[in-house]
C-alpha positions as CSV (number, residue, x, y, z in Angstrom):
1,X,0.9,-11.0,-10.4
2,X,-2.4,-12.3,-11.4
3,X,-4.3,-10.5,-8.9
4,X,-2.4,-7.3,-10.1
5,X,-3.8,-8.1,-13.9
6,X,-7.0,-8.3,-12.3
7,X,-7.2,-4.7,-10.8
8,X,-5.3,-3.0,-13.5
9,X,-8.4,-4.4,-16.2
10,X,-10.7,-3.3,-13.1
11,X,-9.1,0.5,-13.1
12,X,-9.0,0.6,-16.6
13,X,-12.6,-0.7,-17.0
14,X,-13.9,2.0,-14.5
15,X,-11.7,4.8,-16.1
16,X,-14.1,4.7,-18.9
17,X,-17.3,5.6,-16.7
18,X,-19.1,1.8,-16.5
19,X,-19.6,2.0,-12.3
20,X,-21.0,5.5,-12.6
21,X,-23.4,4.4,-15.2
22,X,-24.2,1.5,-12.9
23,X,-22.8,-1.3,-14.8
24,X,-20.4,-3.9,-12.6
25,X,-17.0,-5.5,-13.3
26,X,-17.0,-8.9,-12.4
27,X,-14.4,-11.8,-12.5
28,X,-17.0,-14.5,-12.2
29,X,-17.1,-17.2,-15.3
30,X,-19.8,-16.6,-17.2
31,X,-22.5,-19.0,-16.4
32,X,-26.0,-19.0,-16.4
33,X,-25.7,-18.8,-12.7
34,X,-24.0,-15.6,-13.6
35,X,-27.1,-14.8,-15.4
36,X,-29.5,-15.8,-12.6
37,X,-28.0,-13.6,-9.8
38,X,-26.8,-10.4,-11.4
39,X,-29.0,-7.1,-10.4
40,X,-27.6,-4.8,-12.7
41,X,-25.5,-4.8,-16.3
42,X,-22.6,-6.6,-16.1
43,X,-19.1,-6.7,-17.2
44,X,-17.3,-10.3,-16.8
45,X,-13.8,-10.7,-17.1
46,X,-13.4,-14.2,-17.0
47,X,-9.7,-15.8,-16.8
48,X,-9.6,-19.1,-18.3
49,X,-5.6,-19.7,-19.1
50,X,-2.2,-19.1,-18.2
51,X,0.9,-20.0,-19.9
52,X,4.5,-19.4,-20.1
53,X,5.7,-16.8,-23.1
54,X,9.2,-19.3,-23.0
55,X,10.8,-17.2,-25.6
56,X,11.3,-14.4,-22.9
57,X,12.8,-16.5,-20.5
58,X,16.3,-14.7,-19.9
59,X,19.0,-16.2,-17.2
60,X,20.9,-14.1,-14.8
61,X,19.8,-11.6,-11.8
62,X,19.6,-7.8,-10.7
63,X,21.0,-6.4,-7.5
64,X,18.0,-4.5,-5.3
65,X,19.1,-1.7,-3.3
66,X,17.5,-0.3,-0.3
67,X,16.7,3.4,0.8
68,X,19.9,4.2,1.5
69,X,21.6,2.4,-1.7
70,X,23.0,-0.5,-0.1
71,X,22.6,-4.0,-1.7
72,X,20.1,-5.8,-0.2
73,X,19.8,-8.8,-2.3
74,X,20.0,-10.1,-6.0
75,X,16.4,-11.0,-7.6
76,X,16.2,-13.6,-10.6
77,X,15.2,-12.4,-14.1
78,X,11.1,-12.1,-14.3
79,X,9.4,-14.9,-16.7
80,X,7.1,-13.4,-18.7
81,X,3.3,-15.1,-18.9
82,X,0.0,-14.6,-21.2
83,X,-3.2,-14.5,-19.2
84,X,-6.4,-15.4,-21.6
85,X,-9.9,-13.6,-20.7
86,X,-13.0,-14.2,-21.7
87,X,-14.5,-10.7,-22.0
88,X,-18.6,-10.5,-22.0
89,X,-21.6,-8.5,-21.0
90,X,-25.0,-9.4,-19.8
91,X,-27.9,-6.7,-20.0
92,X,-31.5,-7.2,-20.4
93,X,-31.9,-7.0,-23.9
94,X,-29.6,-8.0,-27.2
95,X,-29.0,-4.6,-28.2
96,X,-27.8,-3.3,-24.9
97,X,-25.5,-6.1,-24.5
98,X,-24.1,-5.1,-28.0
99,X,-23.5,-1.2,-27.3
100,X,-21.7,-2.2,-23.8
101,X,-19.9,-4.9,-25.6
102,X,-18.6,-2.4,-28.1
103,X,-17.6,0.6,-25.3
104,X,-15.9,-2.1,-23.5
105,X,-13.6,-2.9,-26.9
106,X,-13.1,0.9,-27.4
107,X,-11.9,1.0,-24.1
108,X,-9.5,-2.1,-24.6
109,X,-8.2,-1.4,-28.0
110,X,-7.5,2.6,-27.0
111,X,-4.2,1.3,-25.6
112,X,-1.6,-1.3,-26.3
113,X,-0.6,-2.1,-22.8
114,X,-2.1,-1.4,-19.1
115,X,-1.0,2.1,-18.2
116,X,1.5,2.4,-15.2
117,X,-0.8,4.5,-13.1
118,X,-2.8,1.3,-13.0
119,X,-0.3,-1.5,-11.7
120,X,0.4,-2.0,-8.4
121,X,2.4,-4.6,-6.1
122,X,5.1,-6.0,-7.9
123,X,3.7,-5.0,-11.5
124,X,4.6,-1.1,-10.3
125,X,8.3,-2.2,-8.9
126,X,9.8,-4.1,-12.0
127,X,8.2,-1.1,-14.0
128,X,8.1,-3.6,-17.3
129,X,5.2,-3.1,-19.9
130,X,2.4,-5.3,-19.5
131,X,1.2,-5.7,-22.9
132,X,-2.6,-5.8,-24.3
133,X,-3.6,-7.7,-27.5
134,X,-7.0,-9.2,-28.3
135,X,-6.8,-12.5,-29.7
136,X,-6.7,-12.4,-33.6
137,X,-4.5,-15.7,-34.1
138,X,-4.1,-18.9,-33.0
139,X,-2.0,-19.1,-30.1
140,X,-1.9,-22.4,-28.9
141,X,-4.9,-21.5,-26.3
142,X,-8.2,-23.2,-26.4
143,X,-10.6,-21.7,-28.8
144,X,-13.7,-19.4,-27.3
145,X,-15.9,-22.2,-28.3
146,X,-14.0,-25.0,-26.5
147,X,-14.2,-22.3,-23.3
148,X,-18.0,-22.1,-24.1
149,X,-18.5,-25.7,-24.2
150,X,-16.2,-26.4,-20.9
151,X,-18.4,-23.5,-19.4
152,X,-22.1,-25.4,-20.3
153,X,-23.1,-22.2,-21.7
154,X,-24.4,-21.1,-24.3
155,X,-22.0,-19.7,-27.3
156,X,-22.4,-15.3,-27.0
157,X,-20.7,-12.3,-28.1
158,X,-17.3,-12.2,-26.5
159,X,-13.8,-10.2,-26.5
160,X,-10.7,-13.3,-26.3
161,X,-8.3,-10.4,-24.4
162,X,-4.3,-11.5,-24.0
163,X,-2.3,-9.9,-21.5
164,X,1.6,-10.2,-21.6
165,X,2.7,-9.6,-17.7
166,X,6.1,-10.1,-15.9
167,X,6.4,-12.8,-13.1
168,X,9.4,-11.4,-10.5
169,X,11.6,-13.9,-9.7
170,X,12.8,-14.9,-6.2
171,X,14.7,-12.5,-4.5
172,X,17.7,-14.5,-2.8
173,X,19.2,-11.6,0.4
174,X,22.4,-10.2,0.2
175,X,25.0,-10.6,3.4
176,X,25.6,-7.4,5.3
177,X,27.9,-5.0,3.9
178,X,31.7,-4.8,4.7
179,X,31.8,-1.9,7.2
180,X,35.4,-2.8,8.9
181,X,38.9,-4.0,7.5
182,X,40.5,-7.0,7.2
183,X,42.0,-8.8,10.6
184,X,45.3,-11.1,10.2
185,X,45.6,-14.3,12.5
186,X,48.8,-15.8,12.8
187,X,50.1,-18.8,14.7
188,X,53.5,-21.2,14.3
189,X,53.5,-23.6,12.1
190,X,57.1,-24.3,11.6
191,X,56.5,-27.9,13.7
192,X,53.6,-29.0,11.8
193,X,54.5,-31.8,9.3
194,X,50.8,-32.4,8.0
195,X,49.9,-32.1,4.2
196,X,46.5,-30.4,5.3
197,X,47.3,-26.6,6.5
198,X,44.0,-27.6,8.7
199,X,45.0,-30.7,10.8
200,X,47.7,-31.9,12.5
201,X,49.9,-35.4,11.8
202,X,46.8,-36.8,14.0
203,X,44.4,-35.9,12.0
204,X,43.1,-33.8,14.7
205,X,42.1,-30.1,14.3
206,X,44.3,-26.9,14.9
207,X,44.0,-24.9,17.6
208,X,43.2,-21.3,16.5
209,X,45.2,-18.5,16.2
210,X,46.4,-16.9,19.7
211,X,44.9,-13.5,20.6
212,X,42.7,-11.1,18.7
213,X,44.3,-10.9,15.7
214,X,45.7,-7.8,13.9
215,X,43.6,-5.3,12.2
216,X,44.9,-4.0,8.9
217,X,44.3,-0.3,9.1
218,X,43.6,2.3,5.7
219,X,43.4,5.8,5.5
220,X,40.2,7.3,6.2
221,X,37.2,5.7,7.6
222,X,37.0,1.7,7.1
223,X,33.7,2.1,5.2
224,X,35.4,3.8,2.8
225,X,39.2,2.4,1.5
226,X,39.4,4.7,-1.6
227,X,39.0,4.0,-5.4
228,X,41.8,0.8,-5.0
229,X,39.6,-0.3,-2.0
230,X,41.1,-3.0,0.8
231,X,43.5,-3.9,-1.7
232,X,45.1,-0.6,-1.7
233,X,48.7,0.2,-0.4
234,X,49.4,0.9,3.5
235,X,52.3,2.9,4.0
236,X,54.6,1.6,7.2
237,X,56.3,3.6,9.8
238,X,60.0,3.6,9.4
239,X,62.2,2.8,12.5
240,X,64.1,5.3,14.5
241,X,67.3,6.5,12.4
242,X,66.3,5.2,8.8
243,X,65.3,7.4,6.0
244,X,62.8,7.4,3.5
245,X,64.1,7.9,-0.1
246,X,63.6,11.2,-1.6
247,X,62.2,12.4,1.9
248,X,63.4,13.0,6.2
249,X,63.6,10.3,8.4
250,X,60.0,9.3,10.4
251,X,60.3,9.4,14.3
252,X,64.4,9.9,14.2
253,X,67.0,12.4,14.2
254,X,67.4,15.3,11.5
255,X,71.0,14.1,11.3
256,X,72.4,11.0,9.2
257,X,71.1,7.5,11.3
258,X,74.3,5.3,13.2
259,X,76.8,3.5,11.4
């Protein structure tokens, strides 16, 4: 997800022209080594914190479906997390550094959250809003001047940006779906004298049901048992002679059945 943040600012950064006027987007701290080795004007975007927005923290899970529809697993709620950047520019001269600084805000403050077109990876599939604020309050995150003085820098102008993005949760599969009916073993019991329907007076295990078993059959294809599903009612076949009420006899005579 944090990569993700990373190319969104990138895209949103180059929407408002900086690479074709030859300025670069970086994500290197800025340093003076920073300062030593860049060619051109620069654009850092420095993260310096993550932390846990606990108040969004929400139980429960969502089913995901595949192509065709089908359940293919249930995913936990996301947790939601603000990212702190450290927003700066580096030109040759104060003055330059101040106009980029300020295009750079315009660009930043234009919206309140990173446009869709921009996410990808799992930012584009949970489709939630990945907010934008730049830092006017305290928020529990170190201040810009703690950052500066972790850094070994020197203190410069600076944008503290706060990004709100979703973490997806862990996706836990789904079993295969039901595609046949429901099969009926039977065996005697009548001799068994055992409290547990499992074992015998020995303790040992039962032997398992004789034969195949007997499929339980539905109308219609087995993928598909109707709105009451495999609990539905099966209708029988009536023996040779006997009647249905209110209808002919199945498989016997049209005259009455033997006394």
């Amino acid at each position: 997800m944090i990569h993700e943040v990373d190319e969104a600012l990138r895209l949103l950064l180059a929407e408002a022209g900086l690479p074709e006027r030859g300025v670069e987007v970086v994500l290197d701290a800025p340093t003076r080594d920073l300062a030593a080795r860049r060619t051109a004007p620069t654009v850092s975007v420095f993260l310096y914190d993550v932390r846990e927005d606990t108040g969004r923290r929400q139980a429960g899970a969502v089913a995901e479906h595949d192509a065709d529809g089908l359940v293919v697993g249930h995913r936990a709620a996301p947790r939601w997390f603000e990212l702190a950047y450290l927003v700066t520019v580096w030109t040759n001269r104060p003055q330059d550094e101040h106009r980029l600084l300020a295009e750079v805000l315009q660009c930043l403050t234009a919206v309140d959250a990173l446009p869709a077109r921009l996410l990808t990876g799992t930012l584009a599939r949970l489709g939630l809003t990945v907010g934008l604020d730049i830092a006017g309050r305290d928020t529990g995150l170190p201040s810009v001047s703690d950052v500066w003085s972790a850094l070994g820098g020197e203190l410069r102008p600076s944008i503290d940006l706060r990004v709100l993005a979703p973490l997806a949760g862990a996706l836990t599969p789904a079993g295969p779906p039901v595609t046949e009916g429901l099969v009926v073993h039977a065996r005697d019991t009548s001799g068994d004298t055992g409290t547990d329907a499992g074992t015998d007076t020995a303790g040992d295990a039962r032997p398992p049901a004789d034969g195949p078993g007997r499929r339980l059959r539905y109308r219609g294809a087995a993928t598909d048992p109707g709105p009451d599903g495999f609990a539905a009612p099966r209708d029988r076949a009536l023996p040779p002679g006997r009647r249905s009420r209110g209808g002919s006899g199945r498989g016997g005579s049209s005259g009455g059945g033997a006394r």
